[in-house]
N, C-alpha and C positions, 0 to 999 in steps of 0.2 A: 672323570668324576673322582678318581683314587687323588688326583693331584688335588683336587679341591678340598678334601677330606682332609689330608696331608699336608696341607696349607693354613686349614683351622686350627690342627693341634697344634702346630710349629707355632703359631699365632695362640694360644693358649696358652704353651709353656712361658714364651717369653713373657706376656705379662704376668703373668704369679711369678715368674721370676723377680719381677719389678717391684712387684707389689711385697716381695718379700722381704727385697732385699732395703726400700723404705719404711719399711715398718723397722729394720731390726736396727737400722744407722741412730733414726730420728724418736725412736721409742713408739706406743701407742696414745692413740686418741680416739676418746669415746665420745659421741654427742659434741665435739668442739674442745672436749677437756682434755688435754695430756695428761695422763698416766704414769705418775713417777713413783720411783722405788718404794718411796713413803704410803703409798695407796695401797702396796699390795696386802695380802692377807696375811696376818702373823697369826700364834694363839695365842690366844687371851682366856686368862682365868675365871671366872665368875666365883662370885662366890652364892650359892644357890640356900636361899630360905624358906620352911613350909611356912604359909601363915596358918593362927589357928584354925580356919576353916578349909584347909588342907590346899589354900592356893598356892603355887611354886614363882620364887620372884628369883631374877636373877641381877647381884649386882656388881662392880668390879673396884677391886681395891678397899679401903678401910669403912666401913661402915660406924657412919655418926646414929645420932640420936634425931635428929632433925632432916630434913627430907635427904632422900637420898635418888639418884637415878633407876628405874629399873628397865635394864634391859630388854628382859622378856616383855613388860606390858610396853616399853616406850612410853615412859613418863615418869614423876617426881613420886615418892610415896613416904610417908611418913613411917620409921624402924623407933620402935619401942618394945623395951624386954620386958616381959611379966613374969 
C-alpha cells in the first residue's frame, strides 16, 4: 500500500512539473485566449468627478465637453461645467 501511495505522489509531482514548466515557455491562456505582456494589469489614473446630485463618475485622460466614457458606470455620459 506505501508503494502505491508513493507512486501517486511521484506521479503528481511530475505533472505539475509539466504543467509548470509549459505554462512558463509558451505563456498563459485563459478560455482559448493567450495572454500577452500587453493584457497585464498596469495603473491607470482616473480622473474622478461628483456630479451635482453627488454621483461619482470616473474617467481617464482629457475630459471634453461632449460625451465622454465613464468608467465607473461603463458607458458614454455627457461633462458640462456650470
Amino acid at each position: 500500500m506505501e508503494i502505491l501511495k508513493l507512486l501517486v505522489r511521484v506521479m503528481i509531482f511530475l505533472l505539475s512539473i509539466i504543467i509548470i514548466q509549459s505554462c512558463g515557455s509558451n505563456g498563459w491562456i485563459i478560455a482559448s485566449i493567450p495572454v500577452t505582456p500587453q493584457d497585464t494589469v498596469t495603473n491607470t489614473v482616473f480622473i474622478e468627478i461628483m456630479d451635482a446630485d453627488s454621483t461619482v463618475h470616473w474617467f481617464h485622460g482629457s475630459i471634453s465637453d461632449y460625451s465622454n466614457w465613464c468608467y465607473r458606470h461603463q458607458r458614454l455620459e455627457e461633462v458640462r461645467v456650470q
